[in-house]
C-alpha angles and dihedrals in degrees: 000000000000117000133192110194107196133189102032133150108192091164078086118068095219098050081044093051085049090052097046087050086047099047082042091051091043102053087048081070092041118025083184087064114156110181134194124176140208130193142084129002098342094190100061087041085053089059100045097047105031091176102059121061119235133196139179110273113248092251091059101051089040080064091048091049091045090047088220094299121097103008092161093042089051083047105058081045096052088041087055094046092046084060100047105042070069085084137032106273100046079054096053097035116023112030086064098055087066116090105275092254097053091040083053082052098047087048099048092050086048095049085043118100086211144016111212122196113214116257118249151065116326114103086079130129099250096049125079115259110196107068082061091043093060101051088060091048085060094050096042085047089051091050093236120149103264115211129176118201130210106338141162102204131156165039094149116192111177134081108216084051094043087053089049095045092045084056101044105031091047083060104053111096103227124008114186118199127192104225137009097262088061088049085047088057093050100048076051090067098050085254105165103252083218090079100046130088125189099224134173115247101290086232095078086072079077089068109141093175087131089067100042108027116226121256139191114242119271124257101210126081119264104072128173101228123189108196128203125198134164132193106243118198095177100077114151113204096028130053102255093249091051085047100043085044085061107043088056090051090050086047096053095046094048084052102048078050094053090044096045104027094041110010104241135178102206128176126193114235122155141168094263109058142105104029113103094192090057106089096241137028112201085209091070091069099036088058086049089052091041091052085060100058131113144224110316091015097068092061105048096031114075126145139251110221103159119108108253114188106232108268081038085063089035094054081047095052096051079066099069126070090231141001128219103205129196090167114070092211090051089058090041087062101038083052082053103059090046094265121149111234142191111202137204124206131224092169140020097267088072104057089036085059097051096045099066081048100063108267105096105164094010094090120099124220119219086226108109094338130169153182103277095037089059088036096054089042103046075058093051094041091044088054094040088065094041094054103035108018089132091059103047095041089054081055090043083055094044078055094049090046086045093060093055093045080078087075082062101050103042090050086050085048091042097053117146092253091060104039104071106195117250108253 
C-alpha cells in the first residue's frame, strides 16, 4: 500500500503529532504501508523526523514553476497534465515537459493507492484555501482515492468558495471530521453523508495512559502546573494587537493566582516552540508574560523553550499535575499521558472536544478574555477533574477507541471495488 500524506506541517508538534497518529492508524489497515509526505519546509522536517520522508507540496513547487507570474495560468496546466498522464500519451508527451521535480511529484501522487490530507485545522474561513484545494484537484485529476483525515473545517460564506468546496470536497472518497459542527458544515455544502465519518483527533492514538495512569487533579496546594499559550492574529470582534493585549493580561494574572492562591510552580511549554525555521514560538510570548510577573511568581514560574517531538511533550506533560492549555494539541497530549487539563479555545474544535468530554460551558475563549474569567475557570475546571475524574477519564477512552476507529473506516473506503489501479 503507497501512500501520499499531504498537507502536513510537521514543523508544529501538534500537526506532527497529527502525521505520526495518522501514519500509526494507517498502518493498523495496511501492515505493507509505505508513506511519503508533502507540505511545508521539508528539510528542516527531514531533520527533525529522519525517519519519514518529506517533500515540497505541490502548491509550493507550482509557484516555483510559475516563477510568481501566472499561478492560475501553471495550474490549469498542471491540472491538464495531472489527467492525461492518466493515458499513454499524457505519459509519453506531456509528463516530460514539467520541471523534473514536479514531474518526480506528479509521479509519486499517481503510483500512490491513496492520497491522505493531513488532519487538522485548515478549510476555515481565515486560511487560505487554495494552496489545500489544489492538492485535491490533482488528486481528483490523477484519479487517485482522496481521503481527508480528522479534520474541523467550516463554516464556508460565500458563494464562489461554497461552489468550489462542494466540487471538490463531494468527490473525495472519505472525509473524517473530528466533531458534529464540522459534519453540519459539510452537509451544508451538499457533501454526500455517505462520505463523512465523525472521529476522535487522530493524536489520541498517541495515548500512552497504560504507562502513566490518569489522575484526577489534586486538591492540596503545591501543584505542578504546564501552561500553553499562542499568539492568535484572527480575532473577530478585537483588532489582533488589543486581543492579544488581553489575552496576556488574562494570562499574567491566572498565573500570579496559581502562584499565590495555590502555590504553584508552573512552567510554559507548548507544541510550537524551539524551531527557528517554523513562522511563530510560543515561547516568545510565554518570556514576555514571565517578564510581567510579580513577587512569588518570579521565582516558580520559568519557560520551556526547547523543541520536544511529540511523545517526547506527551511523556512531559505526564509529569504536571495540570495542564492549562491554549493549544488544542498541547491539551490532547497531555490528555494522553493521563494528565488532567483546562483548556482554553481559539477556535470551535476546542470547546467541541471538551465538551464530549464533560465541560460544556467551562471552556474559555480567547476572545476578550480576562483575569477573573481564567482565574474562575481554572477553579471550576480544577474541581470538574476532582469530583468526577472517573467519568471524564472513561470519555477521554471512548475518544482514544474513536481515533483508531479511522483505520476502520479508510480499509472499508479503500475497498478493491473503489481503488482503480493507476495505469
Amino acid at each position: 500500500m503507497k501512500a501520499v500524506i499531504t498537507n502536513a506541517v510537521p514543523l508544529n508538534t501538534g500537526d506532527a503529532a497529527i502525521l505520526r497518529a495518522t501514519v500509526a492508524i494507517l498502518r493498523r489497515a495496511f501492515a505493507d504501508l509505505d508513506v511519503v509526505v508533502y507540505g511545508e519546509q521539508p528539510e528542516t522536517a527531514s531533520a527533525l523526523y529522519p525517519e519519514m520522508a518529506f517533500r515540497r507540496s505541490l502548491y509550493a513547487q507550482l509557484d516555483e514553476w510559475a516563477g510568481g507570474r501566472r499561478r492560475k495560468l501553471a495550474a490549469l496546466a498542471l491540472l491538464l497534465v495531472a489527467w492525461a498522464s492518466r493515458f499513454d500519451f499524457g505519459r509519453r508527451r506531456l509528463l516530460p515537459m514539467l520541471p523534473p521535480r514536479l514531474r518526480a511529484s506528479l509521479e509519486e501522487y499517481r503510483a500512490a493507492d491513496v492520497v491522505v490530507s493531513s488532519g487538522g485545522t485548515y478549510l476555515v474561513p481565515h486560511y487560505r484555501l487554495m494552496p489545500k484545494l489544489f492538492d485535491f484537484l490533482v488528486t481528483l485529476a490523477l484519479g487517485r482515492p482522496l481521503v481527508l483525515f480528522t479534520q474541523s473545517l467550516g463554516p464556508f460564506g460565500g458563494f464562489g468558495r461554497r461552489w468550489i468546496l462542494r466540487l471538490i470536497l463531494s468527490r473525495a472518497t472519505l472525509i473524517l471530521v473530528r466533531d458534529e459542527r464540522s459534519a453540519g458544515h459539510l452537509r451544508g455544502l451538499g457533501v454526500p453523508s455517505d462520505r463523512v465519518r465523525v472521529c476522535a483527533d487522530a493524536a489520541f492514538a498517541l495515548s500512552n495512559r497504560a504507562a502513566a495512569a490518569p489522575r484526577r487533579a489534586p486538591a492540596s496546594n503545591g501543584l505542578r502546573i504546564a501552561v500553553s499559550v499562542r499568539d492568535w492574529p484572527h480575532f473577530t470582534n478585537l483588532r489582533s494587537q488589543q486581543g492579544m493585549a488581553q489575552f496576556a493580561d488574562a494570562m499574567v494574572a491566572l498565573v500570579q493566582m496559581l502562584v499565590e492562591k495555590f502555590g504553584a510552580d508552573v512552567t510554559f511549554l507548548s507544541t510550537c516552540q524551539g524551531i527557528p525555521e517554523y513562522w511563530t514560538d510560543d515561547s516568545r510570548l510565554a518570556r514576555a508574560i514571565e517578564e510581567r510577573l510579580t513577587g512569588a511568581a518570579r521565582s516558580r514560574v520559568r519557560v520551556d523553550a526547547r523543541f520536544h517531538d511529540p511523545e517526547a511533550l506527551r511523556d512531559r506533560y505526564a509529569g504536571y499535575d495540570v495542564v492549562i492549555a491554549t493549544r488544542m494539541h498541547a491539551a490532547i497530549l497531555a490528555l494522553c499521558a493521563g494528565t488532567p487539563v483546562m483548556p482554553l479555545a481559539y477556535e470551535f474544535k476546542t470547546a467541541e472536544l471538551f465538551g464530549r468530554l464533560g465541560f460544556a460551558g467551562m471552556v474559555p475563549s480567547i476572545e476578550g478574555v480576562d483575569g477573573a474569567t481564567l482565574c474562575s475557570a481554572f477553579r471550576q475546571v480544577l474541581l470538574r477533574w476532582q469530583v468526577c475524574g472517573d467519568e471524564i477519564w472513561g470519555k477521554v477512552a471512548v475518544e482514544e477507541r474513536a481515533s483508531l476507529a479511522a483505520s476502520e473506516h479508510v480499509r472499508a473506503a479503500l475497498a478493491p471495488a473503489s481503488m482503480p489501479a493507476p495505469a
